[in-house]
ROPAVEX-990340 format. One record per atom (N, C-alpha, C, O): x, y, z; atom name; residue number from 1. Coordinates in steps of 0.2 Angstrom, whole numbers, padded with zeros to 4 digits. Layout:
(titor (X,Y,Z),CA,NUM)
...
***
This chain:
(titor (0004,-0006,0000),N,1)
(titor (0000,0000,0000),CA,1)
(titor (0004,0006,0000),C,1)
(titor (0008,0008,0005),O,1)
(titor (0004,0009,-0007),N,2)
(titor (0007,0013,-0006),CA,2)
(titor (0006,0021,-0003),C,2)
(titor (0010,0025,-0003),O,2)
(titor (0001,0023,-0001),N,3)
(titor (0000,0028,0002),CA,3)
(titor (-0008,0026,0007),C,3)
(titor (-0011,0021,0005),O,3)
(titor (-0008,0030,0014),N,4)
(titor (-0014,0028,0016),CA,4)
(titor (-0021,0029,0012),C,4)
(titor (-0020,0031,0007),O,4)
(titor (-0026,0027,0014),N,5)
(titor (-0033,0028,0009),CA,5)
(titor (-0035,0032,0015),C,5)
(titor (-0034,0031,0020),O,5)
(titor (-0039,0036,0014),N,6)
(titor (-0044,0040,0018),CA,6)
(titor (-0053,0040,0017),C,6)
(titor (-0056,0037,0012),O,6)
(titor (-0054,0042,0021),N,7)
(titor (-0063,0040,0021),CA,7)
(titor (-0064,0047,0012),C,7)
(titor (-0065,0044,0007),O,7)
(titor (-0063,0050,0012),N,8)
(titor (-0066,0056,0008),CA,8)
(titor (-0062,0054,0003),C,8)
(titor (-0064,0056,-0003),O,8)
(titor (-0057,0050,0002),N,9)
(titor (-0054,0048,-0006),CA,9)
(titor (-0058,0042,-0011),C,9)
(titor (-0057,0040,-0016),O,9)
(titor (-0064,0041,-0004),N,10)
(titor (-0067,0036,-0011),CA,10)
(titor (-0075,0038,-0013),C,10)
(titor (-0078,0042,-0010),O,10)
(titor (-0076,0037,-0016),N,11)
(titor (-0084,0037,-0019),CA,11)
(titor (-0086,0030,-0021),C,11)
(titor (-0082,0026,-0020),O,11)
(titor (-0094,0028,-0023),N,12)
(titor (-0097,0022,-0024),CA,12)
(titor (-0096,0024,-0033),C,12)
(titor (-0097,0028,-0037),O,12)
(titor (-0092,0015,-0030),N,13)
(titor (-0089,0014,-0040),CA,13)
(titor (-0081,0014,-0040),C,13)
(titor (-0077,0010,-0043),O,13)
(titor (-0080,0018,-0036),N,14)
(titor (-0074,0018,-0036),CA,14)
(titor (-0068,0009,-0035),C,14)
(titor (-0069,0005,-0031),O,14)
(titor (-0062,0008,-0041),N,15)
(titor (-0060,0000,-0038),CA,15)
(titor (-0053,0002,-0036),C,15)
(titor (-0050,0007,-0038),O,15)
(titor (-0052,-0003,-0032),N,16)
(titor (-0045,-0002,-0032),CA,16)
(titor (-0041,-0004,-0039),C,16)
(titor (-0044,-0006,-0044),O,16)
(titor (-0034,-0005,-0037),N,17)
(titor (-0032,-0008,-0043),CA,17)
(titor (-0030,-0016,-0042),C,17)
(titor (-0029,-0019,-0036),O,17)
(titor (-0031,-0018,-0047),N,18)
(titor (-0032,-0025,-0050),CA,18)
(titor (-0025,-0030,-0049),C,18)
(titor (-0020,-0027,-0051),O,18)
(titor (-0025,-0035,-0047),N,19)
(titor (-0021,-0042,-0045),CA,19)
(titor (-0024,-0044,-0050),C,19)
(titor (-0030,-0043,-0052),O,19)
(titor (-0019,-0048,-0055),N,20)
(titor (-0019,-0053,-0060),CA,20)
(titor (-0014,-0059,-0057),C,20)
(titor (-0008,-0058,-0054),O,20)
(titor (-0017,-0064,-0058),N,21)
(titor (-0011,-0069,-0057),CA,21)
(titor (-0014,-0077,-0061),C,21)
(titor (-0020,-0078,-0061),O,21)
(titor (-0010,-0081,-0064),N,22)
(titor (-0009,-0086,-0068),CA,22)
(titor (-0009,-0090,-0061),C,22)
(titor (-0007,-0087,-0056),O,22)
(titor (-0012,-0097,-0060),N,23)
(titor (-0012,-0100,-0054),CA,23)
(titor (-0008,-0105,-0059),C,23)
(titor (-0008,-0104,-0065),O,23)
(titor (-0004,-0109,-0056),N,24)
(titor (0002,-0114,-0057),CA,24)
(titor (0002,-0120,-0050),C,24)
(titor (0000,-0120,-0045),O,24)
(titor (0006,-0125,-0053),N,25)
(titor (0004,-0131,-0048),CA,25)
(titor (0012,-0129,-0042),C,25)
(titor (0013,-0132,-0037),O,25)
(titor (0016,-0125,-0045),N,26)
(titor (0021,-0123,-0038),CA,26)
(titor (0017,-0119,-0034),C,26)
(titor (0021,-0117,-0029),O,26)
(titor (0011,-0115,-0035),N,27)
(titor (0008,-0111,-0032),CA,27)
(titor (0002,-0117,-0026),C,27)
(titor (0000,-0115,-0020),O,27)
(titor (0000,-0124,-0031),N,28)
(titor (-0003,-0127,-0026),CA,28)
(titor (0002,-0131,-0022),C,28)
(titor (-0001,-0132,-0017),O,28)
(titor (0007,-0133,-0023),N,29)
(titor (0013,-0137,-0018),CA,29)
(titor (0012,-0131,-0012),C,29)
(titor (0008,-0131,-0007),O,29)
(titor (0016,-0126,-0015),N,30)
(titor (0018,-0119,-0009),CA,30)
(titor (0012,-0118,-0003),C,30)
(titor (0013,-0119,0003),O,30)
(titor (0006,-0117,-0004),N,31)
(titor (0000,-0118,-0002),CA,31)
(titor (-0002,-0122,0004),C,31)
(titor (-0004,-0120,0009),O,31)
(titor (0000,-0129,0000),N,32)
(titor (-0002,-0135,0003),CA,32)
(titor (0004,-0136,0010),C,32)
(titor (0002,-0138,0015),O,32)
(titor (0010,-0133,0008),N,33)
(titor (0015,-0132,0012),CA,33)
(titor (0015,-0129,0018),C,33)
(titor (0019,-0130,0022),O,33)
(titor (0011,-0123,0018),N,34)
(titor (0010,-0116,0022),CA,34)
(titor (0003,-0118,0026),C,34)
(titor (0004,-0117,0032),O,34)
(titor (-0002,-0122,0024),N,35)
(titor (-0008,-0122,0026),CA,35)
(titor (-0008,-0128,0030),C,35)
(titor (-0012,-0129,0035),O,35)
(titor (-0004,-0134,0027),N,36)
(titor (-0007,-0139,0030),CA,36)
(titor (-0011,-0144,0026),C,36)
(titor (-0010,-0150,0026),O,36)
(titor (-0016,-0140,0021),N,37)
(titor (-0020,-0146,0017),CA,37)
(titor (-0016,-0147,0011),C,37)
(titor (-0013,-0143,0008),O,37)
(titor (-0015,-0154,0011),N,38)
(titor (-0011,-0158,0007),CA,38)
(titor (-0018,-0164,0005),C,38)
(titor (-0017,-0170,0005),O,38)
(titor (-0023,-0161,0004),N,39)
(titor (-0027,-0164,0001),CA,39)
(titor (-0025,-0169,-0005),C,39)
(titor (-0019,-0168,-0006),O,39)
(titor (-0027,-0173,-0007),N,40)
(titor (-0022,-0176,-0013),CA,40)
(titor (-0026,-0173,-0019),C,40)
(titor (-0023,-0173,-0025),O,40)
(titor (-0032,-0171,-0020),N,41)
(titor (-0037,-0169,-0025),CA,41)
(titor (-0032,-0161,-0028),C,41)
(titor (-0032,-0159,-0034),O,41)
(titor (-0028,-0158,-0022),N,42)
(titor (-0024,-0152,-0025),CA,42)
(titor (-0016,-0154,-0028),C,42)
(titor (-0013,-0151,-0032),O,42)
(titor (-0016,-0159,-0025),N,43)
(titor (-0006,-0161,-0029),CA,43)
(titor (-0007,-0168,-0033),C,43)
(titor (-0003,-0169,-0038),O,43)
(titor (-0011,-0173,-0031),N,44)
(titor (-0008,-0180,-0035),CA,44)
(titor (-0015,-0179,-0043),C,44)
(titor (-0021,-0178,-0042),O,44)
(titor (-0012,-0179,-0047),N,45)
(titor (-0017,-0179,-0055),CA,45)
(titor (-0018,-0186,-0057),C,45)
(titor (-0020,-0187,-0062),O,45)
(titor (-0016,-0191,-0052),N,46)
(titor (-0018,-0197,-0053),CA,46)
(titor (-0026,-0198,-0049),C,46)
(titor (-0032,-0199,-0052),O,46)
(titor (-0023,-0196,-0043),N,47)
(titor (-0031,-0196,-0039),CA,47)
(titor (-0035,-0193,-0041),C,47)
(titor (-0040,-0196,-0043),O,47)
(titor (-0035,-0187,-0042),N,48)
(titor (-0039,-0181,-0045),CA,48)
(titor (-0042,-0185,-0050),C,48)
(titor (-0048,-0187,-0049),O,48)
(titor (-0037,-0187,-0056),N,49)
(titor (-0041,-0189,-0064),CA,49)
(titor (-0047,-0196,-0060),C,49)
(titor (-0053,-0197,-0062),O,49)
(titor (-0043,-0201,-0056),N,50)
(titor (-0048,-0207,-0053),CA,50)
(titor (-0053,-0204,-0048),C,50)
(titor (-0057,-0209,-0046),O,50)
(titor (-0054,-0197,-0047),N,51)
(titor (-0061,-0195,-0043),CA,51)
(titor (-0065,-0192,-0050),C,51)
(titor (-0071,-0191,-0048),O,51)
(titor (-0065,-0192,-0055),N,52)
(titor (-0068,-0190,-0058),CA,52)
(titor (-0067,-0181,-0064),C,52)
(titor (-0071,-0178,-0068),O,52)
(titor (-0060,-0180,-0060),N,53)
(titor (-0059,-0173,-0059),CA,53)
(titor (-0055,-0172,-0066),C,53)
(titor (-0052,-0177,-0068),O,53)
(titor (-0054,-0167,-0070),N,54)
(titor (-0050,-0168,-0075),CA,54)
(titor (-0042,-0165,-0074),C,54)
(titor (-0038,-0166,-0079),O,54)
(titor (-0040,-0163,-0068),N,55)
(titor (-0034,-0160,-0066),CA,55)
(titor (-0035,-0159,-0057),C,55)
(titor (-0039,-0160,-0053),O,55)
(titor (-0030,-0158,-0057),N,56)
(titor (-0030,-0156,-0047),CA,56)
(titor (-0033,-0149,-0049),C,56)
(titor (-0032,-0147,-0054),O,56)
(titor (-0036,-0145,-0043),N,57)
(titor (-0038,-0141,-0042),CA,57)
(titor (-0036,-0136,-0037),C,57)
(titor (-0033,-0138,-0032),O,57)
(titor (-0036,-0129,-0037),N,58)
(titor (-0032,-0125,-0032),CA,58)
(titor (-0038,-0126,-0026),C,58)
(titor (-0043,-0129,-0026),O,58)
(titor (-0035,-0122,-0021),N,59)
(titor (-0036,-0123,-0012),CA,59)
(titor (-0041,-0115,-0014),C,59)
(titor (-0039,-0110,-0018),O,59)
(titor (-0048,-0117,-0009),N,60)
(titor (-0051,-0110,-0012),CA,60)
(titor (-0049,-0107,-0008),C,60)
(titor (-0051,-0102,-0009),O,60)
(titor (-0045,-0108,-0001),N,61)
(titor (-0042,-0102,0003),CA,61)
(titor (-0036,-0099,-0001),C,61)
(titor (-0036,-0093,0000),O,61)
(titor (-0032,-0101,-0005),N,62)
(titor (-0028,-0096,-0009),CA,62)
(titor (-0031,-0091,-0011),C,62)
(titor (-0029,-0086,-0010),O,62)
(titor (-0036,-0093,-0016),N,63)
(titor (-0040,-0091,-0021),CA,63)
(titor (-0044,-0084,-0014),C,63)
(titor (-0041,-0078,-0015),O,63)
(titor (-0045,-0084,-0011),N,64)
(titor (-0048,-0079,-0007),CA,64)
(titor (-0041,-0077,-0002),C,64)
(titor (-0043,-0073,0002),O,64)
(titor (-0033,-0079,-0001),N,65)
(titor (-0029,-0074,0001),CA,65)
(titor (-0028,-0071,-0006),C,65)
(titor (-0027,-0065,-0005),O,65)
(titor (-0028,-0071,-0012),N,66)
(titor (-0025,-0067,-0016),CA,66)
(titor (-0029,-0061,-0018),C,66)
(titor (-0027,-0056,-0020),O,66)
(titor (-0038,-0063,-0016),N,67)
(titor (-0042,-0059,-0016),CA,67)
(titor (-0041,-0053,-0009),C,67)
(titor (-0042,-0047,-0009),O,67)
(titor (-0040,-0056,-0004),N,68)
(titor (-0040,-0052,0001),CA,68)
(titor (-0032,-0048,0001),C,68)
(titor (-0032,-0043,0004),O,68)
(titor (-0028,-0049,-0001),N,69)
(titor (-0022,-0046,-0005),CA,69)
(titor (-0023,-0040,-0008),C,69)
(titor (-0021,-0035,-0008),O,69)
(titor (-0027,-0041,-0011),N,70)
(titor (-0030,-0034,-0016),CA,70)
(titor (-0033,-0028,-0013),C,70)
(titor (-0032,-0022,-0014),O,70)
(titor (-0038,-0033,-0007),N,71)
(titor (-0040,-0029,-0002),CA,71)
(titor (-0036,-0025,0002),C,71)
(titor (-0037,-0019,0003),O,71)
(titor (-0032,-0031,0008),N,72)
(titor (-0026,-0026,0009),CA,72)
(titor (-0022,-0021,0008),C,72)
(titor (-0021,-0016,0011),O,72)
(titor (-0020,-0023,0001),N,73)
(titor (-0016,-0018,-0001),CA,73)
(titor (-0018,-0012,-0004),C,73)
(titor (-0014,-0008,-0007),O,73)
(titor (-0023,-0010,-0004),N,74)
(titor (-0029,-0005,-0003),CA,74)
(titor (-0032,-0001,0001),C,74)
(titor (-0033,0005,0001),O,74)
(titor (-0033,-0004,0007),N,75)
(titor (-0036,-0002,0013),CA,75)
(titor (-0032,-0001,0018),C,75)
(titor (-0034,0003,0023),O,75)
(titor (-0027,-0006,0018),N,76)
(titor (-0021,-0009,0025),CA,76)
(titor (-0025,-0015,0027),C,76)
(titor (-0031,-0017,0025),O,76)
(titor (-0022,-0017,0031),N,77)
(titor (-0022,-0023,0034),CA,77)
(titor (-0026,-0020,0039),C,77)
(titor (-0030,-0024,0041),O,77)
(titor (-0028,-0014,0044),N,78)
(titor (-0028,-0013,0051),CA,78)
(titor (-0035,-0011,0050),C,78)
(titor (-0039,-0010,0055),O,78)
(titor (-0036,-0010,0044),N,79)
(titor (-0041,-0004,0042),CA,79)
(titor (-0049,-0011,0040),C,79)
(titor (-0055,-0008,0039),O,79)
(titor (-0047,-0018,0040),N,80)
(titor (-0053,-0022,0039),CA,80)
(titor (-0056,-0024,0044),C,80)
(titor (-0053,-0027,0048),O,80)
(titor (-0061,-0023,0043),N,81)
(titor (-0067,-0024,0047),CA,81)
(titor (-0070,-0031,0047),C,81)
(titor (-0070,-0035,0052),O,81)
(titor (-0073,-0032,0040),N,82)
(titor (-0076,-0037,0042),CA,82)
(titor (-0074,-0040,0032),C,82)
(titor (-0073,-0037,0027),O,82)
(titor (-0076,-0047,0032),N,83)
(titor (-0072,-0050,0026),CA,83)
(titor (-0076,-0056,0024),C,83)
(titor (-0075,-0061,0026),O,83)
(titor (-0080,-0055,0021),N,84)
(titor (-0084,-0061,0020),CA,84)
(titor (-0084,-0065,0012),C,84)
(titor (-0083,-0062,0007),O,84)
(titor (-0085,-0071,0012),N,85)
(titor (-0085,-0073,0004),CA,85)
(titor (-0088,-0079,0004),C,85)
(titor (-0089,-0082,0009),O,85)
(titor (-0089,-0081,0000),N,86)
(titor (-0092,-0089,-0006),CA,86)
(titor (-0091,-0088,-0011),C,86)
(titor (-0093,-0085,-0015),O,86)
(titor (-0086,-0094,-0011),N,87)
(titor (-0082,-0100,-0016),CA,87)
(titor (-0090,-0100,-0021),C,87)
(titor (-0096,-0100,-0018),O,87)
(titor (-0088,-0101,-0028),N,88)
(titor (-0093,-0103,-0033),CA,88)
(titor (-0091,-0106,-0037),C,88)
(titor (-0095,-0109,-0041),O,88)
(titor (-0083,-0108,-0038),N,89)
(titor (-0082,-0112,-0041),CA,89)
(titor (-0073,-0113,-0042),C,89)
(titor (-0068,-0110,-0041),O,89)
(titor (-0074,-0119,-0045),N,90)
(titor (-0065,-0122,-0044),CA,90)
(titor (-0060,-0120,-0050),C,90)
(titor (-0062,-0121,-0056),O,90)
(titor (-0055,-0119,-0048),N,91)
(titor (-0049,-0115,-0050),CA,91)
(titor (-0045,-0123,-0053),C,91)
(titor (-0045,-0128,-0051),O,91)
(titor (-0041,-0119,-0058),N,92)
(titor (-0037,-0125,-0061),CA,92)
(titor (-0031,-0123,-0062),C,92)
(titor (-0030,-0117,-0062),O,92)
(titor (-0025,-0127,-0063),N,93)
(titor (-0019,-0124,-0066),CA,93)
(titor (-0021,-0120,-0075),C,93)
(titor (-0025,-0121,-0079),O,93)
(titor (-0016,-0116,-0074),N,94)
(titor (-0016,-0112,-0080),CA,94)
(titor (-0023,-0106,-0079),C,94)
(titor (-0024,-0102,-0083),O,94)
(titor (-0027,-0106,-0074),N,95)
(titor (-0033,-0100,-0075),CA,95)
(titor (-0028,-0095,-0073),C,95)
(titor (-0022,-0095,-0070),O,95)
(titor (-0033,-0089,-0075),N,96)
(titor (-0029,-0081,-0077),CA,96)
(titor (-0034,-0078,-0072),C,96)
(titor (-0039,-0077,-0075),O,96)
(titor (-0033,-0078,-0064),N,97)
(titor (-0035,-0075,-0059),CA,97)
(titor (-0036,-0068,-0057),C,97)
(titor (-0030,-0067,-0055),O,97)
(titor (-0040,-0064,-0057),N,98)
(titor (-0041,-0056,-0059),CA,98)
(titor (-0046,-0053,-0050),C,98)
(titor (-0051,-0056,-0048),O,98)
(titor (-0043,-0049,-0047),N,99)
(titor (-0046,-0048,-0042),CA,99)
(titor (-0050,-0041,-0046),C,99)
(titor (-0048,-0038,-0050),O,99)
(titor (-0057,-0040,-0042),N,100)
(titor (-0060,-0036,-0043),CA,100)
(titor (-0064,-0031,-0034),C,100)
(titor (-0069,-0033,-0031),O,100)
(titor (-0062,-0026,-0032),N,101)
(titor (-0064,-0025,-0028),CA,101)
(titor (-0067,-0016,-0030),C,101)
(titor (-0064,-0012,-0033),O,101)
(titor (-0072,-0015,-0028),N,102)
(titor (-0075,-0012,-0029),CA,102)
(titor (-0079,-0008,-0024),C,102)
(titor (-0081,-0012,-0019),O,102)
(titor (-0082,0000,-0023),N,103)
(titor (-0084,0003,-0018),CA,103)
(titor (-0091,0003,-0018),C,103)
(titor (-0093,0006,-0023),O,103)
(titor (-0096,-0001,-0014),N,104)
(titor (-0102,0000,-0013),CA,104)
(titor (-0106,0005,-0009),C,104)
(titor (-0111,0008,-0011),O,104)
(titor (-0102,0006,-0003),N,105)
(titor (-0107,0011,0001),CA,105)
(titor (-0101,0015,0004),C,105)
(titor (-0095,0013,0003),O,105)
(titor (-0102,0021,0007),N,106)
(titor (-0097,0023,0013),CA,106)
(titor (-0104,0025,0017),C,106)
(titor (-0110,0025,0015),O,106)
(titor (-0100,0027,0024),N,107)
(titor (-0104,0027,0030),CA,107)
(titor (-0101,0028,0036),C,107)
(titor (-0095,0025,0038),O,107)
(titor (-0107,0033,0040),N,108)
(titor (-0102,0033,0047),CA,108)
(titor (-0107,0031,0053),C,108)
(titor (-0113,0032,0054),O,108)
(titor (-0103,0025,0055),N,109)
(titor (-0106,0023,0061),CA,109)
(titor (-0106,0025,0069),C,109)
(titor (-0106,0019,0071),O,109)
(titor (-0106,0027,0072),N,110)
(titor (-0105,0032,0078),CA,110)
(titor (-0097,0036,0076),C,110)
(titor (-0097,0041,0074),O,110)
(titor (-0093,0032,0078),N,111)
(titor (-0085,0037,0078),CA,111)
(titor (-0082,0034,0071),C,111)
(titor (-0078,0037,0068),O,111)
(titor (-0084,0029,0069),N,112)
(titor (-0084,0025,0063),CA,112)
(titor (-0085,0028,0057),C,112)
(titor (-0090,0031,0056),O,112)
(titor (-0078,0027,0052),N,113)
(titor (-0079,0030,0044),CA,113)
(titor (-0079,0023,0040),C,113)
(titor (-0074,0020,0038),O,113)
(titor (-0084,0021,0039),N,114)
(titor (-0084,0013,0034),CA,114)
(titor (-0083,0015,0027),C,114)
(titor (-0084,0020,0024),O,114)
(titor (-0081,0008,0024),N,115)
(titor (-0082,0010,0018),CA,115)
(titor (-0083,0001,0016),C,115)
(titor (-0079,-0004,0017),O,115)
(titor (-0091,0000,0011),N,116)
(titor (-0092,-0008,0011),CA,116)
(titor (-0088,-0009,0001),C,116)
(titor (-0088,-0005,-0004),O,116)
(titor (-0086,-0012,0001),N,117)
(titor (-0083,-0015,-0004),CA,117)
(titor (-0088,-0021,-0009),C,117)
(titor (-0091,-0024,-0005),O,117)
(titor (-0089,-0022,-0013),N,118)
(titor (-0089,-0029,-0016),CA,118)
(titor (-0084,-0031,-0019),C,118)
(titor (-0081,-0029,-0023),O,118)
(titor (-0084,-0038,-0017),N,119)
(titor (-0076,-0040,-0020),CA,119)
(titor (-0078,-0047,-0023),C,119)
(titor (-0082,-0051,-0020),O,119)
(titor (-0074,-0048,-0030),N,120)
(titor (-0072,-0053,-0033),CA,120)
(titor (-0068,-0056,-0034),C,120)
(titor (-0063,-0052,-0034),O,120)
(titor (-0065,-0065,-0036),N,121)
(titor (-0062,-0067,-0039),CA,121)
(titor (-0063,-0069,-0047),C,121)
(titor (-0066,-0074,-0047),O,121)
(titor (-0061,-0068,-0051),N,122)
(titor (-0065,-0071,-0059),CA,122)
(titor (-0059,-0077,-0061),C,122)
(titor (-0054,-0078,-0058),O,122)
(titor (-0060,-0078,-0065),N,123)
(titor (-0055,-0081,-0072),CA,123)
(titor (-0054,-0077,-0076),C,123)
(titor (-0056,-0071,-0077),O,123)
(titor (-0052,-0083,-0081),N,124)
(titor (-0050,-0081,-0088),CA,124)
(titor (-0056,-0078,-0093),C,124)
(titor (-0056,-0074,-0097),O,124)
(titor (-0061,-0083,-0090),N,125)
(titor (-0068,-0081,-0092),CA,125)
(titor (-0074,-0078,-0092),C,125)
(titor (-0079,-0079,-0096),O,125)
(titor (-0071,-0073,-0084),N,126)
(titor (-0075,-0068,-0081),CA,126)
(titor (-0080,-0072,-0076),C,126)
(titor (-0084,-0070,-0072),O,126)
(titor (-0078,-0079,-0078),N,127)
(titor (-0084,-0083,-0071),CA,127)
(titor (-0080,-0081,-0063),C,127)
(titor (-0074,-0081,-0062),O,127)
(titor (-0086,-0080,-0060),N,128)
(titor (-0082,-0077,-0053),CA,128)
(titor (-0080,-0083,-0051),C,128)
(titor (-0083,-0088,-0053),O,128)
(titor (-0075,-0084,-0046),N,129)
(titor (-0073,-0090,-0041),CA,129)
(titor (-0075,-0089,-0034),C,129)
(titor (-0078,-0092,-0030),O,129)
(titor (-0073,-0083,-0034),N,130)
(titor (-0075,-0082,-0026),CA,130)
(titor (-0079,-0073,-0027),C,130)
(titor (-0078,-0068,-0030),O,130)
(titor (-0082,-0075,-0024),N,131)
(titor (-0089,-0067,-0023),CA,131)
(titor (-0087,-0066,-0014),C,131)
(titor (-0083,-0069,-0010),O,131)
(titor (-0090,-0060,-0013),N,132)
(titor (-0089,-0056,-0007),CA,132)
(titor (-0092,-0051,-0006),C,132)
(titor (-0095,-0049,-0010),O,132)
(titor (-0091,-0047,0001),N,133)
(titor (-0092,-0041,0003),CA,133)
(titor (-0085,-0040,0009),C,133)
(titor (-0083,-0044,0013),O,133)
(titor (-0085,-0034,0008),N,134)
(titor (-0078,-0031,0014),CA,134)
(titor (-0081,-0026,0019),C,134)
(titor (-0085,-0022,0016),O,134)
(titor (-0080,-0026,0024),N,135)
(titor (-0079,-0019,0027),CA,135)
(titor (-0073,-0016,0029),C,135)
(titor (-0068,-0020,0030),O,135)
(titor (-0073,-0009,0030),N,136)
(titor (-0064,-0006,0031),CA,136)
(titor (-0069,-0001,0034),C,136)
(titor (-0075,0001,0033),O,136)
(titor (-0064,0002,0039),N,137)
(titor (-0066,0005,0045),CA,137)
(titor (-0056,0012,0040),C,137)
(titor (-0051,0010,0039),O,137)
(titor (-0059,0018,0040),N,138)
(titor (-0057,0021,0035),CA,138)
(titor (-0056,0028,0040),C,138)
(titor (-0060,0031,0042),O,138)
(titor (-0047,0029,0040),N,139)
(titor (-0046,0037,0044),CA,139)
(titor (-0048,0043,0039),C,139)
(titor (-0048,0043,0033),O,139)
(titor (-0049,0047,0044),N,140)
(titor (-0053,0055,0040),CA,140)
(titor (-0047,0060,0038),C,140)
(titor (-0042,0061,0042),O,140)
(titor (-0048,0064,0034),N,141)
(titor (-0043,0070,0037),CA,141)
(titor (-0047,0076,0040),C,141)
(titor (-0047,0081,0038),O,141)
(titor (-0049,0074,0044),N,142)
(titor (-0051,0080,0049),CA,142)
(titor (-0047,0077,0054),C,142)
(titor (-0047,0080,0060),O,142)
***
């Protein structure tokens, strides 16, 4: 984040800027290594193909840190509020991952400067992966 964000610097419409990222299967290794799930449906393409699946699939907690990255790196990390999402659909190696965060409302709630977000993940083919809403609790310059 390179400069703070303030309550008065946003309007409704406003996005931040845009994370693109290619997901890659050292991206599901690294993951599986950080997190703990070593699911086999995300690393063995044996199992995968014998569940029925046509490749391993990414972890949709990635898929929603890379989206909350966006987020972060927009608002600060200190500055969220509240972070909500649903997963809509599953990520593949080779998809072209596009974060979308976007300003819905601003609002003051007692000493509180909000600002609610809607935030996405899509592909390569605009299908969302993971959908959301944010809150960020936003300093004033007064």
């Amino acid at each position: 984040m390179a400069d703070q964000l303030h309550f008065e610097d946003v309007e409704i419409g406003d996005a931040a800027p845009v994370i693109e990222h290619t997901l890659n299967r050292t991206d599901l290794v690294r993951y599986a290594g950080a997190s703990g799930d070593y699911n086999p449906m995300h690393h063995d393409e044996t199992k995968a193909q014998a569940a029925g699946l046509p490749s391993v699939f990414g972890h949709g907690m990635f898929s929603m840190g890379l989206l909350g990255r966006a987020v972060t790196d927009h608002v600060g990390l200190a500055a969220l509020q509240r972070f909500a999402v649903r997963f809509t659909k599953q990520t593949w190696p080779g998809n072209v991952l596009t974060t979308s965060v976007v300003v819905k409302d601003k609002r003051k709630d007692g000493d509180d400067h909000l600002v609610d977000f809607d935030v996405a993940l899509v592909n390569q083919d605009g299908d969302p992966v993971v959908t959301g809403e944010v809150t960020a609790v936003l300093p004033t310059r007064g």
